[in-house]
Residue frames as a rotation matrix with the C-alpha (Angstrom) as fourth column:
UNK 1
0.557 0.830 0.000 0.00
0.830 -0.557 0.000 0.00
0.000 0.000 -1.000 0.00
UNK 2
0.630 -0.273 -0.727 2.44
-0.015 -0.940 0.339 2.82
-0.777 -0.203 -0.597 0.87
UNK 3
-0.825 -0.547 0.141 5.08
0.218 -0.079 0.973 1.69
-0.521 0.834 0.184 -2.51
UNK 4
0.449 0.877 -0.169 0.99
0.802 -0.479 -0.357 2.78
-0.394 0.025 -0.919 -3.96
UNK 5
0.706 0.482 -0.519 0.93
0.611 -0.785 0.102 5.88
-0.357 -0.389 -0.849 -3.11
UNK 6
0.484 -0.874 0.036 4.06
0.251 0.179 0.951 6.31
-0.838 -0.452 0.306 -4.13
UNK 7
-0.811 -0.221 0.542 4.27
0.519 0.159 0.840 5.36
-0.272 0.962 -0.015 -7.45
UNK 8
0.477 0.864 0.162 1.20
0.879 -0.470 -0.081 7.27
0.007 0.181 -0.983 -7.68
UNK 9
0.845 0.193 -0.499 2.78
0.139 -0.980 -0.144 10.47
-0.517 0.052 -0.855 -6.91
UNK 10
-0.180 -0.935 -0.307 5.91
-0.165 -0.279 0.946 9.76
-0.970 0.221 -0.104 -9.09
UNK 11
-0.286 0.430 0.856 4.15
0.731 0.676 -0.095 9.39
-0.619 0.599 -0.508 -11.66
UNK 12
0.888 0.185 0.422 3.73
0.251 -0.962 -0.107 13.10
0.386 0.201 -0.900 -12.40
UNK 13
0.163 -0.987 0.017 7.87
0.838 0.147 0.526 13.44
-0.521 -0.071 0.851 -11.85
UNK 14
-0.226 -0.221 0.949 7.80
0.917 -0.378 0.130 15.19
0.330 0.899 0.288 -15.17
UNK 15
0.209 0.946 0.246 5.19
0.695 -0.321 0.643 17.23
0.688 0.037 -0.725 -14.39
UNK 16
0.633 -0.180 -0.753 6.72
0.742 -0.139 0.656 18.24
-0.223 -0.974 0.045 -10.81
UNK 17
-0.214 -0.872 0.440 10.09
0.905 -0.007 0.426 19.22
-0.369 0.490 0.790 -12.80
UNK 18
-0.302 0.189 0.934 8.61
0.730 -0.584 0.354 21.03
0.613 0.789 0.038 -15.43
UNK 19
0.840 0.532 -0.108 6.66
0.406 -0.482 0.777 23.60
0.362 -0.696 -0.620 -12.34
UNK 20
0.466 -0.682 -0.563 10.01
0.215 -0.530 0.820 24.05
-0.858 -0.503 -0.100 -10.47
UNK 21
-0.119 -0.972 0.204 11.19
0.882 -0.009 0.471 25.30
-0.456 0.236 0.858 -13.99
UNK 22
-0.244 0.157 0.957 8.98
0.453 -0.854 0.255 27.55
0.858 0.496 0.137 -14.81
UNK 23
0.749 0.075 -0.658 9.13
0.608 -0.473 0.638 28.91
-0.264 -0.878 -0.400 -10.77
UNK 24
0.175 -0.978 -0.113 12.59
0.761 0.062 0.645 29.50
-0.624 -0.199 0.755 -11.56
UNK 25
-0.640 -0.245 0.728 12.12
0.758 -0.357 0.546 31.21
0.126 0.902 0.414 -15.09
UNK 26
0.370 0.740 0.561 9.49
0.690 -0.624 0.367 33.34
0.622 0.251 -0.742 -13.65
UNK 27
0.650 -0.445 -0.616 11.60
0.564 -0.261 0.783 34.21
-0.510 -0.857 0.081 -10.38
UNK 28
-0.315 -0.949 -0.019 14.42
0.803 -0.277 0.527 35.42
-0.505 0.151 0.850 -13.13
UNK 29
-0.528 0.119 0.841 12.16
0.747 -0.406 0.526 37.39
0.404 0.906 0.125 -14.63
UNK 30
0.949 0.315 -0.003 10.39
0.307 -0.924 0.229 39.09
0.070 -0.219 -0.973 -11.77
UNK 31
0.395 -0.525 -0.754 14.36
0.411 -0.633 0.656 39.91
-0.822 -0.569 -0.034 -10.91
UNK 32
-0.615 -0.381 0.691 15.35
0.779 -0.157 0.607 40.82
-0.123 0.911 0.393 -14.15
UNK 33
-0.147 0.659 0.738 11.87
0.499 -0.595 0.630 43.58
0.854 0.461 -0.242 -14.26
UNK 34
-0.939 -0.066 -0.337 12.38
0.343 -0.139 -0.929 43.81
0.015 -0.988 0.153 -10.30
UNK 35
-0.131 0.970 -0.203 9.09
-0.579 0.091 0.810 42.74
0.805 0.223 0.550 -9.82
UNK 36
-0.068 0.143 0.987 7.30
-0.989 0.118 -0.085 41.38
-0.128 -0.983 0.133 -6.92
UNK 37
-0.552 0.013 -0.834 7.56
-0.245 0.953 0.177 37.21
0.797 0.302 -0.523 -6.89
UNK 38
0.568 0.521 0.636 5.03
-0.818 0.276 0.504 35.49
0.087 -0.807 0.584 -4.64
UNK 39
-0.547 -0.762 0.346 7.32
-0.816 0.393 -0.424 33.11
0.187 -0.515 -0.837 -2.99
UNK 40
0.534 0.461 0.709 6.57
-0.689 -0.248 0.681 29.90
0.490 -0.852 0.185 -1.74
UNK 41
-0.311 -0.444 0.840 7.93
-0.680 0.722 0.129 27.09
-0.664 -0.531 -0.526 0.99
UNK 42
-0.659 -0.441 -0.609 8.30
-0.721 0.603 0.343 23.77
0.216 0.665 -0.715 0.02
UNK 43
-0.690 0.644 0.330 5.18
0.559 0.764 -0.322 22.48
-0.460 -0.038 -0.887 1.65
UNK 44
-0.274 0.686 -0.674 3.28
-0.237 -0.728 -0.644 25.52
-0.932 -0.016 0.362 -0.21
UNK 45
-0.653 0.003 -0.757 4.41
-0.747 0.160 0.645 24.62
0.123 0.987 -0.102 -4.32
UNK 46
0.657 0.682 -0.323 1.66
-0.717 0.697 0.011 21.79
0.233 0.224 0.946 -6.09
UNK 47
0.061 -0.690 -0.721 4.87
-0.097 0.715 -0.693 19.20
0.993 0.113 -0.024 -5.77
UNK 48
-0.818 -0.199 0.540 4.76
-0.435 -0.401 -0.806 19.88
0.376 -0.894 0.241 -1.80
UNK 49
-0.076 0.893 0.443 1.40
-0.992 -0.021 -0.128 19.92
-0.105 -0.449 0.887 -1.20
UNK 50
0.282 0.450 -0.847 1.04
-0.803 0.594 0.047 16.83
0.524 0.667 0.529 -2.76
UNK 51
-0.387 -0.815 -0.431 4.31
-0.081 0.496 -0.865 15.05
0.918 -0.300 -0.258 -1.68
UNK 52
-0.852 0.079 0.518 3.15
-0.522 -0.044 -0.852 15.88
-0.044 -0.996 0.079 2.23
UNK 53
0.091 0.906 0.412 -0.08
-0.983 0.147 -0.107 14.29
-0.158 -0.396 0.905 1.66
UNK 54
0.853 0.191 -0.485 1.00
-0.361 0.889 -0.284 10.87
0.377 0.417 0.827 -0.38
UNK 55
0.686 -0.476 -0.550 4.23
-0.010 0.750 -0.662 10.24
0.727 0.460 0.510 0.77
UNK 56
-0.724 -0.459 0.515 5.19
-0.539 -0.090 -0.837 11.53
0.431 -0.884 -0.183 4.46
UNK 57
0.551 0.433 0.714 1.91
-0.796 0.530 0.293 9.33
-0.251 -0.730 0.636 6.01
UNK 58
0.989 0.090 -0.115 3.62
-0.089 0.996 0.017 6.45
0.116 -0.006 0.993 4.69
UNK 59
0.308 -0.907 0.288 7.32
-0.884 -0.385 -0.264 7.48
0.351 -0.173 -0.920 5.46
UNK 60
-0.049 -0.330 0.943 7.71
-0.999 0.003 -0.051 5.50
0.014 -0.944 -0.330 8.02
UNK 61
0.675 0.374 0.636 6.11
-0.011 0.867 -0.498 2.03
-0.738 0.329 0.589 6.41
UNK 62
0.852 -0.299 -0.429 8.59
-0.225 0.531 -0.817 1.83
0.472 0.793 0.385 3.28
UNK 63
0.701 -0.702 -0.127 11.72
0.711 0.701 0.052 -0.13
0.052 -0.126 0.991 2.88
UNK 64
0.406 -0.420 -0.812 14.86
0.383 -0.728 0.568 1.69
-0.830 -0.542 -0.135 4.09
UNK 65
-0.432 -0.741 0.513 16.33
0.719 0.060 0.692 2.19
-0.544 0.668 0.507 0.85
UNK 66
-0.053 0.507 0.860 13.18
0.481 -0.742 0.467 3.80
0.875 0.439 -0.205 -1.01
UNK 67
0.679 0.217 -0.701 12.79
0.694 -0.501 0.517 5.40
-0.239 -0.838 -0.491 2.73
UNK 68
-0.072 -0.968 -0.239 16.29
0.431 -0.247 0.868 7.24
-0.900 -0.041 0.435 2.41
UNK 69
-0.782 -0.233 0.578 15.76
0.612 -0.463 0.642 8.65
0.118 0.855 0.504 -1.14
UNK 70
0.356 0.913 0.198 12.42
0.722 -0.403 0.563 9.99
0.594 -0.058 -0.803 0.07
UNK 71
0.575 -0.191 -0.795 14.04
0.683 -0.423 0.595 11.67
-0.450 -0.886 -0.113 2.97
UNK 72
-0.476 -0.690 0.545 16.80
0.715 0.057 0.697 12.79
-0.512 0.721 0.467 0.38
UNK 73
-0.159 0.719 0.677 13.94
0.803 -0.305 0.513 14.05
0.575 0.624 -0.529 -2.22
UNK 74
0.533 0.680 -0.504 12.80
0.833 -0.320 0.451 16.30
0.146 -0.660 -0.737 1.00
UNK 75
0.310 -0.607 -0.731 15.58
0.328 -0.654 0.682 17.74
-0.892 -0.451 -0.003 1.76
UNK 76
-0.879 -0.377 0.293 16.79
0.474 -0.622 0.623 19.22
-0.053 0.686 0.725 -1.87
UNK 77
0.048 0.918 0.395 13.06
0.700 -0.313 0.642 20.06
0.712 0.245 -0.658 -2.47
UNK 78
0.858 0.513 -0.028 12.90
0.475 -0.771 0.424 22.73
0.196 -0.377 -0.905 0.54
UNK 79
-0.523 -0.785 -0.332 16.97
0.445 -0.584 0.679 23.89
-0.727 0.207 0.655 0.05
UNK 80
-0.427 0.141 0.893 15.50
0.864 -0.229 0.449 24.48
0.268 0.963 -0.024 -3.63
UNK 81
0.522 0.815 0.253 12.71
0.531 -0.542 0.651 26.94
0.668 -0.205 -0.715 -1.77
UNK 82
0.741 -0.230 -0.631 14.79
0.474 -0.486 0.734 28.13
-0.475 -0.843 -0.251 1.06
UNK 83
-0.586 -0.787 -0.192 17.44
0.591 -0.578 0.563 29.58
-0.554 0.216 0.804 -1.59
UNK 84
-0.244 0.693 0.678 14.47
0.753 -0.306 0.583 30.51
0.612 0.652 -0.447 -4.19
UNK 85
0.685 0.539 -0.490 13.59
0.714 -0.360 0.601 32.73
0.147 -0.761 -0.632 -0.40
UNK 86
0.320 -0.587 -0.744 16.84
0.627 -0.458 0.631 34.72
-0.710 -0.668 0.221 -0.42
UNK 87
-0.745 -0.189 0.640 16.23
0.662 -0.331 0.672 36.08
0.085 0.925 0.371 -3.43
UNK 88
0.049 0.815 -0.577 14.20
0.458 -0.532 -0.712 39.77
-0.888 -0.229 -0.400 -3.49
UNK 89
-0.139 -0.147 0.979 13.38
0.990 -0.051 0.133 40.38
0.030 0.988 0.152 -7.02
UNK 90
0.871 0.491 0.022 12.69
0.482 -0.862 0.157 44.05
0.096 -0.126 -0.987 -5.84
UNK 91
0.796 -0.556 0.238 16.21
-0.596 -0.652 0.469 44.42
-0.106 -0.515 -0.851 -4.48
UNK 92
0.932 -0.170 -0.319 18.42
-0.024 0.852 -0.523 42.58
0.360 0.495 0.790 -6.48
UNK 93
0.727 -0.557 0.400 21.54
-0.257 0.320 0.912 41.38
-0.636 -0.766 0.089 -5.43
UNK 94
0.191 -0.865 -0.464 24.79
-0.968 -0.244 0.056 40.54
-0.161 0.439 -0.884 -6.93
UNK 95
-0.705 -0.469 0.532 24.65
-0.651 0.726 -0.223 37.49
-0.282 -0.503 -0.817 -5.38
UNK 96
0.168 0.939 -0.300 21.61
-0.855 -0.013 -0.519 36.67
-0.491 0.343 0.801 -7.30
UNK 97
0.213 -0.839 -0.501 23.01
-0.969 -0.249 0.006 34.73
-0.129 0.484 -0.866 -9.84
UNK 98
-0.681 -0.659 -0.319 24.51
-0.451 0.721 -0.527 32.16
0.577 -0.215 -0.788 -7.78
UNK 99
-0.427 0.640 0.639 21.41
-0.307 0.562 -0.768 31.48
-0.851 -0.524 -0.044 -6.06
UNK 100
0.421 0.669 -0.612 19.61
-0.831 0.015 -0.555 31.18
-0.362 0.743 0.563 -8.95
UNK 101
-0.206 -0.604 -0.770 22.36
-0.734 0.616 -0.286 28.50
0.647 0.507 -0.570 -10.32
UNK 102
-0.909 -0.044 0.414 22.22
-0.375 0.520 -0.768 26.72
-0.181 -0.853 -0.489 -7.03
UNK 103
0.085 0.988 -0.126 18.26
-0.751 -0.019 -0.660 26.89
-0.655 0.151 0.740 -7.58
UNK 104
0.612 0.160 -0.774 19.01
-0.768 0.352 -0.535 24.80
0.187 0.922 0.338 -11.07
UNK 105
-0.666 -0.743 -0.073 21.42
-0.627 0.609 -0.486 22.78
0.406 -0.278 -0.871 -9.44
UNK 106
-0.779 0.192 0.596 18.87
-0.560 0.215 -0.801 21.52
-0.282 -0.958 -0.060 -7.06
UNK 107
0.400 0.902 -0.161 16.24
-0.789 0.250 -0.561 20.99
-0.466 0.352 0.812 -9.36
UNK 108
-0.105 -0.649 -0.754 18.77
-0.947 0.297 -0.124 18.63
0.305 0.700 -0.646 -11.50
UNK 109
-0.826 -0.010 0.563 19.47
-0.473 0.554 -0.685 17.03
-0.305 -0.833 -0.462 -8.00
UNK 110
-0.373 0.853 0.364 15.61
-0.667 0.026 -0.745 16.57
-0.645 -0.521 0.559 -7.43
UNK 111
0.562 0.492 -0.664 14.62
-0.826 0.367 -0.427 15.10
0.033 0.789 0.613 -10.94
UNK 112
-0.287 -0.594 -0.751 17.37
-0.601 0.723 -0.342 12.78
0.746 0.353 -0.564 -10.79
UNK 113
-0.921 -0.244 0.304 16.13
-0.390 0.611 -0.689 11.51
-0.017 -0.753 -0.658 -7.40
UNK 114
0.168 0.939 -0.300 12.72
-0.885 0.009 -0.466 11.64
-0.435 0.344 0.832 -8.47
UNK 115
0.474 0.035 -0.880 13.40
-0.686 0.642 -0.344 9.31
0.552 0.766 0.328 -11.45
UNK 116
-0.584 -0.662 -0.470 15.69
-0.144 0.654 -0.743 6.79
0.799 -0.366 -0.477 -9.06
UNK 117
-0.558 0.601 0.572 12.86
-0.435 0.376 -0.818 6.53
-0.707 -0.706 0.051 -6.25
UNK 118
0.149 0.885 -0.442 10.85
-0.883 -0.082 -0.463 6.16
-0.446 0.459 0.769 -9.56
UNK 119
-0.157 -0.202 -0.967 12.85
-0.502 0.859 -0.098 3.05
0.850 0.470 -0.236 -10.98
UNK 120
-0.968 -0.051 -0.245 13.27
0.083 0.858 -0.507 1.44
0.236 -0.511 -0.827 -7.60
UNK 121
-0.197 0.920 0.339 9.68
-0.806 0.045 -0.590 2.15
-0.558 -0.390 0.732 -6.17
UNK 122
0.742 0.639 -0.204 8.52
-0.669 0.728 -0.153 -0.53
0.050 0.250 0.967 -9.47
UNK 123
-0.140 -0.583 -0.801 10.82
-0.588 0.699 -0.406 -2.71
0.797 0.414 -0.441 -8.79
UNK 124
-0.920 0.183 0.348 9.83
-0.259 0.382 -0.887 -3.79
-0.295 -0.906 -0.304 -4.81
């Protein structure tokens, strides 16, 4: 039941991906027009919401391996948001930049763990 739920929400991987790239591309563009960005946290984005509802109740029930890439998955997902947060497109920054990169780093990160919970999840 909880490898389910699982594979249920990795199933929309792409989908997840494709959202934290056009956060990003819109985030460079409110700083690029210093414009206001509506931020949010990592339990706020559609990937978040989701993730907290299908796949922390059953945390605790999968095997340690797929357990450990979930946990993983968690943590880049709210670095991704918590740098995406030090960023005021109103009051840009030099340092901009490099968060942003970092930002794309993370997402890389994420998709790649995404797609590796996603092979092993149909294999168990």
């Amino acid at each position: 039941m909880p490898l389910t739920r699982l594979r249920e929400l990795i199933n929309e991987t792409e989908m997840f991906i494709s959202h934290h790239a056009i956060y990003i591309s819109k985030l460079e563009r409110a700083v690029k027009n210093h414009e206001e960005f509506a931020h949010k946290t990592c339990h706020e984005c559609s990937f978040g919401v989701k993730w907290d509802s299908m796949a922390v109740p059953v945390k605790s029930e999968l095997p340690e391996e797929v357990r450990a890439l979930v946990e993983e998955i968690e943590k880049i997902h709210c670095e991704f948001h918590e740098v995406s947060m030090q960023i005021d497109p109103k009051n840009p920054q030099p340092s901009d930049e490099e968060k942003l990169n970092r930002m794309k780093e993370l997402s890389a990160s994420l998709f790649q763990k995404l797609l590796a919970l996603k092979r092993l999840v149909k294999e168990e």
